[in-house]
C-alpha positions in Angstrom: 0.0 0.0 0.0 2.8 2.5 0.5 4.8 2.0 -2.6 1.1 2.2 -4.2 0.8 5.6 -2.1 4.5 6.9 -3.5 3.7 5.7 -6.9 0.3 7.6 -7.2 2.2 11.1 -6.0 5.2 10.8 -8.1 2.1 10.4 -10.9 0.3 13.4 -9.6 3.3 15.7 -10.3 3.4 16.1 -13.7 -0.1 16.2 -13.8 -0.1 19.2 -11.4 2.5 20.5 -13.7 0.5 20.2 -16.7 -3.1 22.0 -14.9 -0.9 25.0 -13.9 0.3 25.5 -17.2 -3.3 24.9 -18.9 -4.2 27.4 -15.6 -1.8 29.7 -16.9 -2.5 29.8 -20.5 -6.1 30.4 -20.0 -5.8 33.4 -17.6 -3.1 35.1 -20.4 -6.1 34.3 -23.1 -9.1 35.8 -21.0 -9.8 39.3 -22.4 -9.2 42.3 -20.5 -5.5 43.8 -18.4 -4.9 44.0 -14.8 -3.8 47.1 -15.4 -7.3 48.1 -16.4 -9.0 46.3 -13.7 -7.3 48.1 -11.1 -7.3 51.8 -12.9 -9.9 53.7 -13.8 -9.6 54.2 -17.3 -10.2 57.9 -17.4 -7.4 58.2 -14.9 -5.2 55.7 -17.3 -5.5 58.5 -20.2 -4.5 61.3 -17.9 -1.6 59.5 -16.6 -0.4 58.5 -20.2 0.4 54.9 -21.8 4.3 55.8 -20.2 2.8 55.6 -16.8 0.8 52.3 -17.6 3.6 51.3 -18.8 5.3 51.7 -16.0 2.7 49.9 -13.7 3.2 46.7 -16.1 6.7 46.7 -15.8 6.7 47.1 -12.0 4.2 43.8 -11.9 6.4 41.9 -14.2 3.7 41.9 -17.1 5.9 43.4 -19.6 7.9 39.5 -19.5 6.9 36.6 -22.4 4.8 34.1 -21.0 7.3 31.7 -20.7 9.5 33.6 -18.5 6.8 34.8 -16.4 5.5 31.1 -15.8 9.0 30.1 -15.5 9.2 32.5 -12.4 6.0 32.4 -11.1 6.6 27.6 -11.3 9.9 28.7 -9.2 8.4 31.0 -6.8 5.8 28.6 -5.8 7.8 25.8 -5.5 10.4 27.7 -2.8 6.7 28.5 -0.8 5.9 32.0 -2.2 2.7 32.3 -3.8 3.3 35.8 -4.9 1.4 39.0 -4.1 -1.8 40.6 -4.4 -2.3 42.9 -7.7 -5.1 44.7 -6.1 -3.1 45.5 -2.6 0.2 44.1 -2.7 -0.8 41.5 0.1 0.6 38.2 0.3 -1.5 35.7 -1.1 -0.5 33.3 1.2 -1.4 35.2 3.8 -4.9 36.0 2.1 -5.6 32.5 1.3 -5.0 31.6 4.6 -7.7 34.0 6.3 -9.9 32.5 3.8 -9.4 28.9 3.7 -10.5 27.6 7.0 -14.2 29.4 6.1 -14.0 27.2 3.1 -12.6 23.9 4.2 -15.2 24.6 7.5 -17.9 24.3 4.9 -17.6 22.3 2.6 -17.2 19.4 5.0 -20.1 20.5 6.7 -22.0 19.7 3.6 -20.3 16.4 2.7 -21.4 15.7 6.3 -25.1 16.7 5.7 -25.2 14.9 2.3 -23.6 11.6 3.2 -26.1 11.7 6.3 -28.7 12.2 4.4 -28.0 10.3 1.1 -26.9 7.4 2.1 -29.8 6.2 4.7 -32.6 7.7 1.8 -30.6 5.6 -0.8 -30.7 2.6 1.2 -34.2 2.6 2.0 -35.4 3.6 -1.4 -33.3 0.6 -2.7 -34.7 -2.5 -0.3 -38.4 -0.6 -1.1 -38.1 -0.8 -4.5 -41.1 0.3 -6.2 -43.0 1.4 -3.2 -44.4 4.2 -1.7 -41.2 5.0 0.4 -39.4 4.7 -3.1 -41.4 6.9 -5.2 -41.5 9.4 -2.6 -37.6 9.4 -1.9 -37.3 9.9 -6.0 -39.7 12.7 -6.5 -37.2 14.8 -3.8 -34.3 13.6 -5.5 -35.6 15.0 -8.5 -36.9 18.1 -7.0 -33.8 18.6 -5.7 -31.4 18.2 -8.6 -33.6 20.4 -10.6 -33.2 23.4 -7.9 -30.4 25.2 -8.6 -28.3 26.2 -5.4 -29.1 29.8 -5.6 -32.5 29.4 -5.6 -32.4 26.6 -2.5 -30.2 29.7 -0.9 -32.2 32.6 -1.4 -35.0 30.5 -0.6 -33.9 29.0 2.8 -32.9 33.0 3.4 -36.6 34.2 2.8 -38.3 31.5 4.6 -36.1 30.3 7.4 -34.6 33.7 7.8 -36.8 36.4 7.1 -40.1 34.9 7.8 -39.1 32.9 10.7 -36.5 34.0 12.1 -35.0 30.4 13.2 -31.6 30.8 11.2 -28.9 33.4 10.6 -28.5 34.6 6.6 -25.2 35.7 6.4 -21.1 35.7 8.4 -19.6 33.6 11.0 -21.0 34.8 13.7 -22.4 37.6 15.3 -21.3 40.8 15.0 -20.5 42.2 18.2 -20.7 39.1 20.2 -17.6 37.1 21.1 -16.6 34.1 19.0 -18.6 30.9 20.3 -18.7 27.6 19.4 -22.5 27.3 19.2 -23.2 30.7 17.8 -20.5 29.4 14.7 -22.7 26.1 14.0 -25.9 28.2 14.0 -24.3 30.7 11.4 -23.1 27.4 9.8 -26.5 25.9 9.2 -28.0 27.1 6.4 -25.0 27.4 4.1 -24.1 24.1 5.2 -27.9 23.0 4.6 -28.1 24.5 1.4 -24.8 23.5 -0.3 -25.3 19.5 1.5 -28.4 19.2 -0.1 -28.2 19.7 -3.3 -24.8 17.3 -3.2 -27.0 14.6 -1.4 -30.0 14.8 -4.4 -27.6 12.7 -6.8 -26.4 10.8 -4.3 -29.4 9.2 -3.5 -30.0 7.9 -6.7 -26.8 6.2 -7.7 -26.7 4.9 -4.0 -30.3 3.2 -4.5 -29.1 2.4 -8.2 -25.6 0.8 -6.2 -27.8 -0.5 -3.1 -29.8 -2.8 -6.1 -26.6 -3.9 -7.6 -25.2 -5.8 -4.5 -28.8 -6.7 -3.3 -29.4 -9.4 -5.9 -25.7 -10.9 -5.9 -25.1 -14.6 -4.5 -23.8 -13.7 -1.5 -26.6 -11.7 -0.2 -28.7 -14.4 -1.0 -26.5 -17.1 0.9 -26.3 -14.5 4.0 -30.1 -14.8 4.2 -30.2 -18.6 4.1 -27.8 -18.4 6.9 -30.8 -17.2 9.3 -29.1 -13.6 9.4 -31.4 -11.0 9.9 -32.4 -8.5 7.5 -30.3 -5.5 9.4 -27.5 -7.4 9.5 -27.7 -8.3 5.5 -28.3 -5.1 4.6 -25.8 -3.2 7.1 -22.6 -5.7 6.9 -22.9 -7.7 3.9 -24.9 -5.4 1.3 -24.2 -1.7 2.7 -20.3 -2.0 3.0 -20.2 -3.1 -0.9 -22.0 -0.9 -2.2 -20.5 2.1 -0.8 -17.1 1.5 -2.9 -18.6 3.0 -6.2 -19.8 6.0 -3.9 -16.3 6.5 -2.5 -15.5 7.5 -6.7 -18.7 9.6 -7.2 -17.6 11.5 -3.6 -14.0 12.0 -5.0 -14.9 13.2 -8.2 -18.0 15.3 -7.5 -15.0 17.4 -5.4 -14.9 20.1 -8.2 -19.1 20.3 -8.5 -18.7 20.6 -4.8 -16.1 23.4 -4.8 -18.4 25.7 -7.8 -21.0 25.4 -5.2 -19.3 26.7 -2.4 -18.3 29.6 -4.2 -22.0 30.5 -5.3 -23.1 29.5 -1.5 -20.4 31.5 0.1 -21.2 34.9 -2.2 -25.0 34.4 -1.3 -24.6 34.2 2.2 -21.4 36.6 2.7 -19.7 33.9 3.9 -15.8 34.7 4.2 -14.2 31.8 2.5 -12.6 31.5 -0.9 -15.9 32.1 -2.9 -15.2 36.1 -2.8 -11.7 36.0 -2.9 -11.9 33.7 -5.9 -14.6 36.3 -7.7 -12.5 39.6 -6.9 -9.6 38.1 -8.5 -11.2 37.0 -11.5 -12.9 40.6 -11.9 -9.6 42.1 -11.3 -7.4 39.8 -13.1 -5.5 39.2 -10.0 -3.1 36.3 -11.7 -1.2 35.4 -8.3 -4.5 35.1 -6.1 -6.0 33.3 -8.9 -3.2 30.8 -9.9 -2.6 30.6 -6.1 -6.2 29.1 -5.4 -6.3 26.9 -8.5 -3.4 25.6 -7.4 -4.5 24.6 -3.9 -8.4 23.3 -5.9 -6.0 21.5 -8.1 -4.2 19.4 -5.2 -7.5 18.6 -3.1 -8.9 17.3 -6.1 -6.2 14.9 -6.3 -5.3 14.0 -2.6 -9.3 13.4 -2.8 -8.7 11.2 -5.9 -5.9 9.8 -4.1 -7.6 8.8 -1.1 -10.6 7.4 -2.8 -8.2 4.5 -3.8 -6.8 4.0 0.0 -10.6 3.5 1.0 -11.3 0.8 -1.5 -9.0 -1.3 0.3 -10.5 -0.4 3.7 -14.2 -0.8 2.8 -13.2 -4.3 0.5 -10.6 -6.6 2.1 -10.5 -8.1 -1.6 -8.8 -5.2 -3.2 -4.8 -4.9 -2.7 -2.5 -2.6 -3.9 1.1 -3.8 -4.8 
């Protein structure tokens, strides 16, 4: 399992290699100049094209695009992420202030969806075809058909405005010292929200999985045995057909990371989402090649550890 472990990294670095050049290449094609992001373009003519001029030289845009990748592939592998366009910052140091917000929720919603998926799939799959079934896939439907704005701005106006019951936007509340309760209340809805509309998908290919392993020999033969029916279902059926779910998990990470960003904007939650939008408005190339790079990485550790927990979940599976 270890060598498996070192092979799959060694693997994963030219492949990271390859997305930050892609990453690269498609931030120097998107229209539009940092320069004019950051300026306003009627103080741009007053100042002259010298003084723009200037401002691209000073940021190192006045470089080919091989050098400047060249320096920005050495910078980042020494630990130095580069600075802000917009205000000089670190982005290290801004990425950090926002990546605990982030990583805080998004696995609150893996939580919620796994919670709620995988006991809905289960069910709907030993009562196929009845009422329990139909009703579980009319919500999955409902819900993949919801976009996660709309669940958002919809859980804001009911369970916010109207009733009160939740929070709509921050951490916490303003004013009142940081508490561990007052957190998971602001934590809720976003969490709710983004969960939910994770778990919708999940519950069908879980009930579609759940089906699979329910008609093979060895279920059958556990049943003969005099087992009950929770213990068939919960260690001979459930534990089997959760390995296809461990791959839909791992790759539904980037689906998972687009909806925090929405989630986050709606509910002004301070996380990646807005930094990841200012930069893109702005052009800010170091904040954005920064955060690709660390979406880029979590994808594959996930990928990476979706493979480790195929041998945990099936003794029958072995790496060498």
């Amino acid at each position: 399992m270890g060598r498996y472990i070192l092979r799959r990294l060694a693997i994963s670095v030219p492949v990271l290699f390859l997305i930050t050049v892609a990453l690269f290449l498609l931030i120097e094609l998107a229209p539009g100049d940092p320069i004019s992001a950051m300026i306003d373009p009627d103080q741009a003519a007053v100042m002259g094209p010298d003084w723009v001029e200037t401002q691209r030289r000073q940021l190192g845009l006045d470089q080919p695009l091989p050098v400047r990748y060249g320096i920005w592939l050495r910078e980042t592998v020494q630990g130095n992420l580069g600075y802000s366009f917009l205000d000089r910052q670190p982005v290290s140091k801004k990425m950090g202030e926002r990546l605990w917000p982030t990583i805080t929720l998004m696995t609150a919603a893996q939580i919620i969806a796994l919670v709620v998926a995988v006991p809905l799939g289960v069910l709907s799959a030993v009562r196929q075809y009845s009422k329990i079934d139909f009703s579980v896939t009319v919500l999955a439907f409902l819900a993949v058909s919801i976009p996660n704005f709309f669940l958002a701005l919809g859980g804001i106006y009911l369970l916010g405005v109207k009733l009160g019951v939740v929070p709509t936007a921050g951490m916490g509340t303003m004013g009142s010292p940081a508490a561990m309760l007052d957190a998971l209340h602001h934590l809720l809805l976003p969490a709710s929200v983004l969960g939910l509309s994770l778990a919708a998908p999940l519950i069908r290919f879980i009930r579609s999985s759940m089906l699979e392993v329910l008609h093979q020999d060895y279920v059958q033969v556990a049943r003969a045995k005099g087992l009950v029916e929770r213990a068939v279902i919960v260690r001979h059926a459930l534990r089997n057909s959760l390995i296809p779910v461990v791959t839909v998990v791992a790759l539904n990470l980037p689906n998972l990371v687009g909806g925090t960003v929405i989630v986050e904007v709606i509910f002004a939650w301070p996380g990646m989402g807005t930094l990841v939008l200012n930069a893109v408005r702005a052009l800010d190339f170091p904040v954005i090649m920064a955060t690709n790079l660390v979406i880029a990485v979590a994808i594959l550790l996930a990928n990476l550890l979706a493979d480790v927990l195929y041998a945990v979940l099936d003794p029958r599976i072995r790496y060498s």
